[in-house]
Rosetta silent file (secondary structure, phi, psi, omega in degrees, C-alpha in Angstrom):
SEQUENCE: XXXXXXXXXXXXXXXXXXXXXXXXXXXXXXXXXXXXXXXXXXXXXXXXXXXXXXXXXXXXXXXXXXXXXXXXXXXXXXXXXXXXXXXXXXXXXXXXXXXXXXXXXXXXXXXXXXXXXXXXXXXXXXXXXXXXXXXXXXXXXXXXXXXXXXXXXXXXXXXXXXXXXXXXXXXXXX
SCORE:     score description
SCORE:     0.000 S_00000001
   1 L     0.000  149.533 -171.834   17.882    0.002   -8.261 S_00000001
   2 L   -68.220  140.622  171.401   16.110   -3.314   -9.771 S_00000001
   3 H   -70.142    6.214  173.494   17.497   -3.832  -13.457 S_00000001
   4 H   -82.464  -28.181  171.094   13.692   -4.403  -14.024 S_00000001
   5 H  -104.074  -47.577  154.988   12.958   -0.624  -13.673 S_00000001
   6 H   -27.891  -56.994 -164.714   16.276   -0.028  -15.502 S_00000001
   7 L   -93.709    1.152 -177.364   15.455   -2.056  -18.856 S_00000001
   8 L   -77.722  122.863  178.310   11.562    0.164  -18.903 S_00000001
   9 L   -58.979  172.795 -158.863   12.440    2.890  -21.642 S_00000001
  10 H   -82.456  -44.911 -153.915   12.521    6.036  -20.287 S_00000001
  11 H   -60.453  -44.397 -140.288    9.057    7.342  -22.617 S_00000001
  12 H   -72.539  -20.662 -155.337    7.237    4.654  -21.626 S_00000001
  13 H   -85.899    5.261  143.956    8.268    4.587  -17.633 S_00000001
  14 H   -71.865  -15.193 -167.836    6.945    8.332  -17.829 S_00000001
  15 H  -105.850  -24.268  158.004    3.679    7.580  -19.404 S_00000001
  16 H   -71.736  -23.947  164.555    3.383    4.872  -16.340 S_00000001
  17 H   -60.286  -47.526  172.863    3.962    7.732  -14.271 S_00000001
  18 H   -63.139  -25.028  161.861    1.337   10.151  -15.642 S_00000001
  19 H   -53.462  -60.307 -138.314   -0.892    7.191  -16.011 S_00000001
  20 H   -88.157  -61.758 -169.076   -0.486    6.285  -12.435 S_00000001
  21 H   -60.626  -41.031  162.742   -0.739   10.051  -10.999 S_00000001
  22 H   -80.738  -25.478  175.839   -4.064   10.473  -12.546 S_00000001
  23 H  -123.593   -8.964  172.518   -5.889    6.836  -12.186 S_00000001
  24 L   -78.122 -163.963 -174.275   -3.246    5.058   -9.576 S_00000001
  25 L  -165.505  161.673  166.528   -3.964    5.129   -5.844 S_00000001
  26 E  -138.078  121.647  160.131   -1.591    3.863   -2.585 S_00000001
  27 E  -114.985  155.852  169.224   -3.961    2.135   -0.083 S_00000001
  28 E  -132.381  112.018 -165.024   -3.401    1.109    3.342 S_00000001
  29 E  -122.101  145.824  162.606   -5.711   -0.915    4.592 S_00000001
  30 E   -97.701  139.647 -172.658   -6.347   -2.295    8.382 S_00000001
  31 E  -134.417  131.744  166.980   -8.119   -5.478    9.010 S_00000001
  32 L   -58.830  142.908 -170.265   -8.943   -6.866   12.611 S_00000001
  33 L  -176.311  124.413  173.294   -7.240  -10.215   13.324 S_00000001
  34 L   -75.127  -50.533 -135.237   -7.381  -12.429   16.590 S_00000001
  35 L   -91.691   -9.992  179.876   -4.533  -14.171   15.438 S_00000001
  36 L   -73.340  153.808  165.000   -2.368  -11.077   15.005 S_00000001
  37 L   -59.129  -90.020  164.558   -0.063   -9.718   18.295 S_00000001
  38 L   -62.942   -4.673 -170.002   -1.783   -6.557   18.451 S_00000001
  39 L    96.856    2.934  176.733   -5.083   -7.256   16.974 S_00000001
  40 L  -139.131  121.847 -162.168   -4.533   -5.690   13.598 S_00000001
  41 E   -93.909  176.729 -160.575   -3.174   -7.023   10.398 S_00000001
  42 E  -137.413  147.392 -150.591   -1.831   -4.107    8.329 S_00000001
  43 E  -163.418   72.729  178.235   -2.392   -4.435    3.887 S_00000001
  44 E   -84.424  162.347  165.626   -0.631   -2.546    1.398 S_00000001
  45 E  -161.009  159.267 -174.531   -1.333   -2.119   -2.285 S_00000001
  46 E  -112.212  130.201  166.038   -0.439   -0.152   -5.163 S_00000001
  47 E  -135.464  143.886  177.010   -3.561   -0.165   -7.630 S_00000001
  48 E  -128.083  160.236  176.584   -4.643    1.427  -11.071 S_00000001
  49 E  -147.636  132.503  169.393   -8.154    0.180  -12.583 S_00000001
  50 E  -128.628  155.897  156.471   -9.354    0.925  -16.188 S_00000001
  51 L   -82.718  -30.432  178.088  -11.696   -0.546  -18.743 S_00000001
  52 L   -90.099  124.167 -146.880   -9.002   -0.770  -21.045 S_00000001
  53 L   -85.350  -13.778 -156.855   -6.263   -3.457  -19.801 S_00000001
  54 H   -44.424  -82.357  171.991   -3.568   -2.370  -22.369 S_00000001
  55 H   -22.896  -52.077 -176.854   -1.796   -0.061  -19.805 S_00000001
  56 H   -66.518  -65.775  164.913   -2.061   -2.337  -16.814 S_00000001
  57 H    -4.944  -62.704 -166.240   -1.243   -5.016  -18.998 S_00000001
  58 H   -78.992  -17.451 -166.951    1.818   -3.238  -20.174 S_00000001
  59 H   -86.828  -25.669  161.338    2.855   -1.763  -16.079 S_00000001
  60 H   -80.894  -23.108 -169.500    2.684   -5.721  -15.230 S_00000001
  61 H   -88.829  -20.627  158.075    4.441   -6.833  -17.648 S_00000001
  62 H   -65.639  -54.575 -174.232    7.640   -4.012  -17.309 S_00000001
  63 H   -56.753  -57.142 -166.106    7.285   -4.337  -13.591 S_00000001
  64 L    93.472    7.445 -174.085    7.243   -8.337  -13.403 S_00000001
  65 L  -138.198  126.732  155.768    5.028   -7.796  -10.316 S_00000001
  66 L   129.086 -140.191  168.888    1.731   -7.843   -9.543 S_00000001
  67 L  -179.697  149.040  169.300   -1.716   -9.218  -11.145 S_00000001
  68 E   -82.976  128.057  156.640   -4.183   -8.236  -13.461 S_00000001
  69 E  -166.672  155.734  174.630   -7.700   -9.030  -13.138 S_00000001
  70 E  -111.918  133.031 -136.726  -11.052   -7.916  -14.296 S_00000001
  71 E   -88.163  165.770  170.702  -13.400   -6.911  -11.909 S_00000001
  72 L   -59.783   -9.383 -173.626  -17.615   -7.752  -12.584 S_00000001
  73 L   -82.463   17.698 -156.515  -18.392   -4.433  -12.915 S_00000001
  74 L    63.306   41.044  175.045  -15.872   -4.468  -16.578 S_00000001
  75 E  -139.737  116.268  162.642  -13.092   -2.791  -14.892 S_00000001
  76 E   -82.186  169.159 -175.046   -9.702   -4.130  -14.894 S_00000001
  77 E  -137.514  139.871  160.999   -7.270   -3.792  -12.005 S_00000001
  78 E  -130.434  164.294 -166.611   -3.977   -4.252  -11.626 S_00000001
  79 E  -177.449  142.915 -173.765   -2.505   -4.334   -8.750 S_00000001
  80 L  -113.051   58.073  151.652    0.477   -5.155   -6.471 S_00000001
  81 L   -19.084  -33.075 -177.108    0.701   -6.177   -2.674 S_00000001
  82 L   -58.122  137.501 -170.518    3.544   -8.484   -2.053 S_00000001
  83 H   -78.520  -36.199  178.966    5.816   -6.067    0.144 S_00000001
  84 H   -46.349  -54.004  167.999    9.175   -7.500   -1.757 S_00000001
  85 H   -53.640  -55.030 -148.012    7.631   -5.702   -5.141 S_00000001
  86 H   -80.827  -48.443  168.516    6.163   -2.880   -3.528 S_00000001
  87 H   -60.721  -39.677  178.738    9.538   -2.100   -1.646 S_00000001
  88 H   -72.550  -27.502 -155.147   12.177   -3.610   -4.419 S_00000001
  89 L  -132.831  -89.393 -167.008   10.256   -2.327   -7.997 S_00000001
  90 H   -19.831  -97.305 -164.741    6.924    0.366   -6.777 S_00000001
  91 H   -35.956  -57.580  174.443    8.844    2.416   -4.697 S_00000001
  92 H   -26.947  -69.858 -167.711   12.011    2.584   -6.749 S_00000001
  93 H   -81.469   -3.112  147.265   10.570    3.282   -9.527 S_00000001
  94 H   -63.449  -28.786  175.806    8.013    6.394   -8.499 S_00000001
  95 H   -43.731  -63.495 -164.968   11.492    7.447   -6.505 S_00000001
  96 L   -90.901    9.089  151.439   13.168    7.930  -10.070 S_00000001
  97 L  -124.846   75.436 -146.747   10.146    8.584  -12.072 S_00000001
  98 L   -86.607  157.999  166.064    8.308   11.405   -9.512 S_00000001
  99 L   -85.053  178.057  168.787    4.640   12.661  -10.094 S_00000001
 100 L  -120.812  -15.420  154.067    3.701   15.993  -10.445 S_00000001
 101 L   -90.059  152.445 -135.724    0.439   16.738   -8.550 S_00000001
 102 L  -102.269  -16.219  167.491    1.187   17.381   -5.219 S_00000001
 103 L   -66.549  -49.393  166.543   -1.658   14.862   -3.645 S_00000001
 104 L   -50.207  -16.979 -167.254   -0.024   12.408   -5.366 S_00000001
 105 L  -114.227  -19.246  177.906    3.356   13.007   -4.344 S_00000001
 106 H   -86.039  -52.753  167.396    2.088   13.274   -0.732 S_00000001
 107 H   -47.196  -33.882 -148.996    0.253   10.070   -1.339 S_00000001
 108 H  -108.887  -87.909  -13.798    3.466    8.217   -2.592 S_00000001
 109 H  -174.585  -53.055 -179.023    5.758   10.263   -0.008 S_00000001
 110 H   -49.716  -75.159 -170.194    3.171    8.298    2.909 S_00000001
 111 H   -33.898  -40.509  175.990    3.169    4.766    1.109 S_00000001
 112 H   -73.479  -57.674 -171.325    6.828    4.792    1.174 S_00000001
 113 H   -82.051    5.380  167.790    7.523    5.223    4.549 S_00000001
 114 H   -83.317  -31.692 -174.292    4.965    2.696    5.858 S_00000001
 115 H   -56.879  -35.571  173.580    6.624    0.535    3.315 S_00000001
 116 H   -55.850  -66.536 -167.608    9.967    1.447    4.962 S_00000001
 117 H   -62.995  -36.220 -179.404    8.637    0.952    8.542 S_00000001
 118 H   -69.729  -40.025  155.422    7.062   -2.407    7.823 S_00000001
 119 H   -14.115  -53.037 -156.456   10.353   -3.277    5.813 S_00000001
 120 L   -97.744   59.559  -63.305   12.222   -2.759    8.743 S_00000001
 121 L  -106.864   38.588  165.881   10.147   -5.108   10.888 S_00000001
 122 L   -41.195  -48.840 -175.836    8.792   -1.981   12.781 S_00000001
 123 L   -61.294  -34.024  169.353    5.033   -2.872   12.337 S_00000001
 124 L   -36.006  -11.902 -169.902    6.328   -5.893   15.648 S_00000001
 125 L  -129.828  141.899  175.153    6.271   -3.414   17.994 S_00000001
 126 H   -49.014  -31.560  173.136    2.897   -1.324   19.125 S_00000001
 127 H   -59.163  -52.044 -167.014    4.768    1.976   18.439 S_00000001
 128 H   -56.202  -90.023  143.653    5.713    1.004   14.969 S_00000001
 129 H    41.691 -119.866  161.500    2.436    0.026   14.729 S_00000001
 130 H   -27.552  -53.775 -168.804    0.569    3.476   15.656 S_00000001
 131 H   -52.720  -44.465  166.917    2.919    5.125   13.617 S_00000001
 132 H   -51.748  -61.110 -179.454    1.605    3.394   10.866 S_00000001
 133 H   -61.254  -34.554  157.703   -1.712    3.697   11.484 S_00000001
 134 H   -33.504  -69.684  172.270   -1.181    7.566   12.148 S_00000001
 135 H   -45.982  -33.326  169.301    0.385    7.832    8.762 S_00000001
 136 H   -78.581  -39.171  164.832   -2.431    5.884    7.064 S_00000001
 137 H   -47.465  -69.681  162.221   -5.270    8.464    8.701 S_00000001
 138 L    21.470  -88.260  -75.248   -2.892   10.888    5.868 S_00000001
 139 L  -134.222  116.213 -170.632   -3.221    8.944    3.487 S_00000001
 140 L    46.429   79.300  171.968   -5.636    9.822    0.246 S_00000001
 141 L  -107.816  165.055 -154.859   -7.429   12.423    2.368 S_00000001
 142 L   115.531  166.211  159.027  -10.614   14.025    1.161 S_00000001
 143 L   -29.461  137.279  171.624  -13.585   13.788   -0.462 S_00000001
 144 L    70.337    7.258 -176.486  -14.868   10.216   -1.286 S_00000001
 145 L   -65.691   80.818  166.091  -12.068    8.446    1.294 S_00000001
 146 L   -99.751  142.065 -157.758  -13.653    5.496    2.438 S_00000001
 147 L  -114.287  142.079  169.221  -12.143    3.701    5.509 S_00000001
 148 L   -80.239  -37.054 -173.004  -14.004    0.413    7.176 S_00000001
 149 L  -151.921  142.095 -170.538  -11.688    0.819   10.419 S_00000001
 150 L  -140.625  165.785  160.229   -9.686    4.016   11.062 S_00000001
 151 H    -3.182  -95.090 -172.724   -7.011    5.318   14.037 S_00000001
 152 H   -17.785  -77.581 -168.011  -10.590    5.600   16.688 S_00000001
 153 H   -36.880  -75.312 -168.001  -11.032    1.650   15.907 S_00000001
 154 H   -48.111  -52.247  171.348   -7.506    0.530   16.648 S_00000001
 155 H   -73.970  -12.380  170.264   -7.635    2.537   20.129 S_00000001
 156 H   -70.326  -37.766 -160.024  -11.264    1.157   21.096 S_00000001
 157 H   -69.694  -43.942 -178.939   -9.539   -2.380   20.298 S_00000001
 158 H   -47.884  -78.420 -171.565   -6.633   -1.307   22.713 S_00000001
 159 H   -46.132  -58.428 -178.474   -9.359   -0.734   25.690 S_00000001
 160 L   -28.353  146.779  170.417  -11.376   -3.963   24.870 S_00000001
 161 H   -61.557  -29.804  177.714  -10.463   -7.234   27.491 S_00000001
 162 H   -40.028  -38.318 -167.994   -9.646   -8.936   24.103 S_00000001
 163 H  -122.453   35.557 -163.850   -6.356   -7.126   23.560 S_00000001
 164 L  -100.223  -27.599 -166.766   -5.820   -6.384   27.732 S_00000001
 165 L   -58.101  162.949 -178.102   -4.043  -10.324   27.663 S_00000001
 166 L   -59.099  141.758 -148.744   -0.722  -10.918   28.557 S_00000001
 167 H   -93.324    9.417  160.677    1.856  -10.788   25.619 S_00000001
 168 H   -71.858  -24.448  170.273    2.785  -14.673   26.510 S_00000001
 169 H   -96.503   -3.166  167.963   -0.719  -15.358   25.633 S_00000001
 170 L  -100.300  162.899 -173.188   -0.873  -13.616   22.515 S_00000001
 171 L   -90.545  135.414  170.551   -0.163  -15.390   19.102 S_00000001
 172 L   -36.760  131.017 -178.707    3.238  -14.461   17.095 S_00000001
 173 L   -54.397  167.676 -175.931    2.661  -11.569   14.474 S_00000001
 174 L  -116.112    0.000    0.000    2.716  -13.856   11.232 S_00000001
């Protein structure tokens, strides 16, 4: 485990948990991209948003990861993306500091294993891939879940001539 979740005291790395289980979120988001192998780039993030920064403030500054910012409506965000954080410091430390509502724990339970598959340089191959995107359909389910491109999207893109080319002709996943 990172000595970065190690040196958080124990009250406080519970009060980021309880914080986190009621106002965090794990998104997965898909974005269309010619430039991508399959056609899809794939976009995690761990996020929490408040009006008051203290808390985010203090969860960037224990973590060492991530960014702060305040959005126009007066609501900061903080928020992490880089996969090295979200696999080396995020994951750890919900592993060893678990929620307690069980959407949350489902949510987190998801997030981790896409983080796992893309880790393991899974998302390269079209199964890996699906799998993901399967796993992301999951993912925050419910009321108010809005998706821009879901599972349906990624197989109409499969059928299009656009993604029918030859894999010598397509450009290296980045």
């Amino acid at each position: 485990m990172k000595e970065v979740i190690k040196q958080i005291p124990i009250s406080t790395a519970w009060y980021f948990t309880g914080f986190v289980d009621g106002e965090g979120s794990f998104n997965v988001s898909l974005i269309p991209r010619n430039d991508y192998r399959f056609g899809w780039k794939i976009y995690l993030t761990f996020n929490v948003a408040q009006r008051d920064q203290t808390v985010l403030a203090l969860m960037k500054k224990h973590f060492g990861a991530g960014r702060l910012e305040l959005r126009k409506d007066g609501v900061w965000n903080y928020s992490v993306n880089n996969l090295n954080s979200l696999r080396d410091i995020i994951v750890p430390f919900f592993e060893r500091y678990n929620f307690l509502s069980s959407s949350k724990k489902t949510n987190f339970s998801i997030f981790k294993r896409i983080v796992e598959t893309i880790s393991n340089g899974k998302h390269f191959t079209r199964e890996g891939l699906e799998k993901i995107i399967e796993l992301r359909e999951k993912l925050n389910e419910g009321k108010g879940r809005k998706r821009k491109y879901s599972l349906s999207d990624y197989q109409k893109s499969r059928e299009s001539p656009e993604t029918n080319t030859s894999e010598s002709q397509k450009i290296a996943i980045r």
